[in-house]
C-alpha positions as CSV (number, residue, x, y, z in Angstrom):
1,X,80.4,81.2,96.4
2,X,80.5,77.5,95.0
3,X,78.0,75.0,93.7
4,X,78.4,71.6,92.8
5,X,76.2,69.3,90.7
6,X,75.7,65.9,88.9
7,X,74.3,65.1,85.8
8,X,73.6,61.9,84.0
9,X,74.2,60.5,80.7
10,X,71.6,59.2,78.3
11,X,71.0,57.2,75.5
12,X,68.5,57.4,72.4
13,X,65.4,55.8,71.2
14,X,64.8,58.8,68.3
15,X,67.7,60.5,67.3
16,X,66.0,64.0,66.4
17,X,68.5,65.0,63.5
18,X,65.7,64.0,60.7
19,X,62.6,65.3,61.9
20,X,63.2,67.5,65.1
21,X,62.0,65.7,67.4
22,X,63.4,63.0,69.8
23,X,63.0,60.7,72.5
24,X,66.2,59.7,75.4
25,X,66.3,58.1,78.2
26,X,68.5,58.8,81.3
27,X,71.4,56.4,82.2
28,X,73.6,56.3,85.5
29,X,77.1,57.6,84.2
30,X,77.5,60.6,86.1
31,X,79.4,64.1,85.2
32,X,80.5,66.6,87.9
33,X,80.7,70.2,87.9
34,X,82.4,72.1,90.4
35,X,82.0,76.3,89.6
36,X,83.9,78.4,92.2
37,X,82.9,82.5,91.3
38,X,85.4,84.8,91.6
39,X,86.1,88.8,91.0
40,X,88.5,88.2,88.1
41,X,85.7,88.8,85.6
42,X,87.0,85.9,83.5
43,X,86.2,81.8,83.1
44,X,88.2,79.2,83.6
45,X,87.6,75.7,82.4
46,X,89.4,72.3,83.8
47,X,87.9,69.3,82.1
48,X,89.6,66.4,84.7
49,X,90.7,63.2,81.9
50,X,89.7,65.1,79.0
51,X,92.8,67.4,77.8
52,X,92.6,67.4,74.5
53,X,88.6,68.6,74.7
54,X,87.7,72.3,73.6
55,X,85.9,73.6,77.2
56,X,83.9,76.4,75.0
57,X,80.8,74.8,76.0
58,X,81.9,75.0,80.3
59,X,82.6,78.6,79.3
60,X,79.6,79.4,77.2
61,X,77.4,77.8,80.0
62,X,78.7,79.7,83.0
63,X,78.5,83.1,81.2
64,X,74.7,82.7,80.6
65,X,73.6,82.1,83.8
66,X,75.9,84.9,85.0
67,X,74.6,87.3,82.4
68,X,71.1,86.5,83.6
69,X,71.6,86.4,87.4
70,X,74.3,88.7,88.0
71,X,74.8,91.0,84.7
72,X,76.0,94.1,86.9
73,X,78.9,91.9,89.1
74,X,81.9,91.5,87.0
75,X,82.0,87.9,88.1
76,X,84.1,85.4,87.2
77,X,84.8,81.5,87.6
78,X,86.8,78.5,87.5
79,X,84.7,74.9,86.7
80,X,86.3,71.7,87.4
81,X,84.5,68.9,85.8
82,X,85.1,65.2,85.6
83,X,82.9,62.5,84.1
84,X,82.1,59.2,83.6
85,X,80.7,59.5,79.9
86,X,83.2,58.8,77.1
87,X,83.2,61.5,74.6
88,X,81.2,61.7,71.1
89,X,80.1,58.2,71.3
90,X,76.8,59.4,71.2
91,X,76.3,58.7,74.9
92,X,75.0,62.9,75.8
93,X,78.4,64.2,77.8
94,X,77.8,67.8,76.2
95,X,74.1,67.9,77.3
96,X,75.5,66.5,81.0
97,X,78.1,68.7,81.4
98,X,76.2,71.4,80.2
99,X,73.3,70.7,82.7
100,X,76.2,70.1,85.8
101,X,78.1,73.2,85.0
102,X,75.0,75.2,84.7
103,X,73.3,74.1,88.0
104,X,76.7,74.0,89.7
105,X,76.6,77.9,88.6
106,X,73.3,78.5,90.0
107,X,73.7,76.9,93.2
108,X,77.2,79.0,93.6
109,X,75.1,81.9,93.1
110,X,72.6,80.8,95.5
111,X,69.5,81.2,93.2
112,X,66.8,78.9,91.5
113,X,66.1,78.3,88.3
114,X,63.2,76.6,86.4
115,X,64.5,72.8,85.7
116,X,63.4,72.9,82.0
117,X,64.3,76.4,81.9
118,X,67.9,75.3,82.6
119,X,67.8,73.0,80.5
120,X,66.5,75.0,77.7
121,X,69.8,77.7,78.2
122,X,72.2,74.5,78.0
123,X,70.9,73.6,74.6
124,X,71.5,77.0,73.3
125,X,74.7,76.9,74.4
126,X,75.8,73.6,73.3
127,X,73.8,75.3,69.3
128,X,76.8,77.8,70.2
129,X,79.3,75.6,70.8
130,X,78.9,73.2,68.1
131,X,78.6,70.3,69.7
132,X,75.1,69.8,69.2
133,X,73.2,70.2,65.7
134,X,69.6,70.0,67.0
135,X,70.3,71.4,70.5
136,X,69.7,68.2,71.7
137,X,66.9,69.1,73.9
138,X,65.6,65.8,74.3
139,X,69.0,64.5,75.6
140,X,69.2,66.9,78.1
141,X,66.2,66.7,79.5
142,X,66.9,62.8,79.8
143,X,70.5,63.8,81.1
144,X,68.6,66.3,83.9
145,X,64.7,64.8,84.7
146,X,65.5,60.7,84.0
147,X,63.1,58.5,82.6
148,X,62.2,58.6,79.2
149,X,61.6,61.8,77.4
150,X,60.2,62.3,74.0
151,X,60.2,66.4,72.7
152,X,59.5,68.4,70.3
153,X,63.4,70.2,69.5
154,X,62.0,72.8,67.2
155,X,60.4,74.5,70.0
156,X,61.9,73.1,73.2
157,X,59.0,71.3,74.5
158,X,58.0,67.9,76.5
159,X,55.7,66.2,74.5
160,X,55.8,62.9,76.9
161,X,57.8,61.5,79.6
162,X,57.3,58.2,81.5
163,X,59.6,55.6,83.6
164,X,61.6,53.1,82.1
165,X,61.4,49.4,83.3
166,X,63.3,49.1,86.8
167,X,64.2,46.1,86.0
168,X,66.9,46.6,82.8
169,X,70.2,47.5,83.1
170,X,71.8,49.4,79.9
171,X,75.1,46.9,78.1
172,X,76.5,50.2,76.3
173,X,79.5,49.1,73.7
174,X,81.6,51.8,73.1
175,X,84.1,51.6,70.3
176,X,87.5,53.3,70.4
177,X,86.4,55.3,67.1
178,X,84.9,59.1,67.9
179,X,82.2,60.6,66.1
180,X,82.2,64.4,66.3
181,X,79.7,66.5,64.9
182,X,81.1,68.5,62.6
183,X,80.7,67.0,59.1
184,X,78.3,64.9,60.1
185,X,76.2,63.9,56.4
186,X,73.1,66.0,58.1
187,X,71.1,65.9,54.1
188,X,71.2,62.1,54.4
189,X,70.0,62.0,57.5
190,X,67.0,64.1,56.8
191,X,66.1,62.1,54.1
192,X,65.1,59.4,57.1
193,X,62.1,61.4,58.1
194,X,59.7,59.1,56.6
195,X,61.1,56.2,58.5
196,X,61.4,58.2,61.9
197,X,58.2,59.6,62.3
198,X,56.8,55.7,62.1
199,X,59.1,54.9,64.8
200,X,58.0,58.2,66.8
201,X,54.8,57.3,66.9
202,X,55.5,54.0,68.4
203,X,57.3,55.6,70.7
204,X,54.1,57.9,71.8
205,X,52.1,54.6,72.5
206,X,54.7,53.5,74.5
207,X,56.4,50.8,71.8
208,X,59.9,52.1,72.6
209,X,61.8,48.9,72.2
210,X,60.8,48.7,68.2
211,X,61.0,52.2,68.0
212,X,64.6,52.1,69.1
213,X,65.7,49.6,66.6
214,X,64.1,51.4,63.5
215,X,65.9,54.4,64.6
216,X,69.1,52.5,64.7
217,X,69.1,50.7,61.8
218,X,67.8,54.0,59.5
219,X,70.5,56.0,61.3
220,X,73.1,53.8,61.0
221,X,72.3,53.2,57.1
222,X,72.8,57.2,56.8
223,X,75.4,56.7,58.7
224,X,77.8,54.3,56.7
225,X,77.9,52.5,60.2
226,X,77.4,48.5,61.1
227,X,74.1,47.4,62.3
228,X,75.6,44.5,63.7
229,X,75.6,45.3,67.1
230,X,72.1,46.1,67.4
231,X,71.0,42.7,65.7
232,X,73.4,40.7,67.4
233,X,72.0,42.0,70.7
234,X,68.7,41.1,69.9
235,X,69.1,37.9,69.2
236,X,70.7,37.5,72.4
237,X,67.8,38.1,74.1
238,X,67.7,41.9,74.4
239,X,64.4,43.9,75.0
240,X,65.8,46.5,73.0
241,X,69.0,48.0,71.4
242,X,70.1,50.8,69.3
243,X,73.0,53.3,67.8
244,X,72.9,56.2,70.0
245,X,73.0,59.3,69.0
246,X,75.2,59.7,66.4
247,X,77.1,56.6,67.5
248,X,79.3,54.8,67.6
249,X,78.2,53.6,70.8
250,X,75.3,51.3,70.9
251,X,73.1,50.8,74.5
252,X,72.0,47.7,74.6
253,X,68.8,46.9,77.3
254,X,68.9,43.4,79.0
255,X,66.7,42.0,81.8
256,X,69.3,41.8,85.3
257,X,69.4,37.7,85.1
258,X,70.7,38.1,81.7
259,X,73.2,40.8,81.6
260,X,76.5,38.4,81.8
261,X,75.7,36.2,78.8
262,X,74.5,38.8,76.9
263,X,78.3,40.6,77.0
264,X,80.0,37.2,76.7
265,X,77.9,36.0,73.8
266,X,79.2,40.0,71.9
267,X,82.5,39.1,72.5
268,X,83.0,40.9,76.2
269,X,85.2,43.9,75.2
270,X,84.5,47.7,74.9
271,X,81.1,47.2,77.3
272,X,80.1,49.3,80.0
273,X,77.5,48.8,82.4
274,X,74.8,51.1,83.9
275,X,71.7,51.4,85.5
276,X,68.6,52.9,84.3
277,X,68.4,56.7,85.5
278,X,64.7,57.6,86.2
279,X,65.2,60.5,88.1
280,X,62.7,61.6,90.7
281,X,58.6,61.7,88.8
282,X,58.6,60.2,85.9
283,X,54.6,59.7,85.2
């Protein structure tokens, strides 16, 4: 009785703290889940290179699918995760490692779930855990489907989801500094809406690139954090660049040809490089 799974990371092109609703896009930094079920009736969490992280969310995670598919068992587990997504940058590694640990738990249980479904139990989880205000529903269905997603977070639903360009690869800087979500200045951030829903709707027509830098520059305003990186990337030639999340990371999205002056000309430290993750039918 043991399932393992991947999950991706993401980054953000409407950060839905303002208004509710969001738009991500999946990235190719990968976490792992490895769930083993046991009799002992109790969870276990080992978070592999991330000691000093609360593992409430692993926990929370594997208890709901257990509750659902096996309430009468007893059950227990140990997870083992390990990742390639640096914590609260704003780069989605609770909505990953909640998607991993809760397919991992499925598969060890041998039964199927509903993708969005799945999805939809990790976000109340990571509510629980408080590690995401909104539930972050567009994230993880980013982190889970690929390709770019734009939702509704009040009620959990898909508004839109389509393939990014093949052809980018994501520059990600990712500063030292963490950003965690408790006391995060949520009342200044709702005071964006205004300025968010303009750059949702551009996102709807498919006008992600300018709808990625209004989100950044309004969130990082609310924020108290420099926009630098996000202009500085575009005059470099970027087709689009933004704060994600919460920051302090910023993803950065460069044509192939273009990818090595772009991180020389921004100083070439704190950068990592992925691929676009468009999972399996984005429209």
């Amino acid at each position: 009785m043991k399932g393992v799974a991947i999950a991706h990371g993401a980054a953000t092109v409407i950060n839905a703290i303002a208004t509710g609703k969001g738009a991500a896009f999946g990235v190719g930094l990968e976490t792992k889940a490895t769930v083993e079920l046991n009799s002992s009736g109790k969870v276990v969490a080992e978070l592999h290179g991330l000691k000093d992280e609360d593992d409430l969310l692993a926990r929370l995670c594997i208890r709901s699918v257990l509750n659902l598919y096996a309430p009468d068992q007893s059950l227990g587990a140990k997870v083992t995760t390990s990742s390639e997504i640096p914590v609260s940058r704003g780069l989605k590694s609770s909505s990953a490692a909640a998607n991993a640990v809760i397919m991992a738990t499925l598969q060890a249980l041998d039964v199927e779930m509903d993708t969005v479904e799945a999805v939809r139990l990790g976000t109340r989880c990571a509510i629980e855990a408080g590690v995401s205000v909104t539930g972050a529903f567009d994230d993880a269905c980013a982190s889970m489907l690929g390709g770019l997603v734009v939702t509704d977070n009040h009620c959990d639903q898909i508004i839109k989801r389509m393939a990014m360009p093949e052809d980018l690869r994501v520059i990600i800087h990712v500063p030292h500094s963490q950003i965690r979500k408790s006391g995060l200045p949520l009342e200044r951030m709702r005071l964006l809406s205004p300025i968010i829903d303009i750059a949702y709707q551009k996102v709807l027509v498919g006008k992600w690139p300018e709808a990625m830098i209004i989100n950044s520059l309004a969130y990082s305003a609310a924020l108290s954090l420099d926009p630098r990186m996000t202009v500085d990337a575009m005059q470099q030639g970027a087709v689009a660049a933004g704060l994600s999340g919460t920051g302090p990371a910023t993803a950065i999205l460069v044509k192939e040809r273009r990818v090595k002056a772009v991180v020389e000309a921004l100083g070439g430290k704190d950068f990592i490089l992925a691929d676009i993750y468009n999972g399996e039918e984005s429209e």
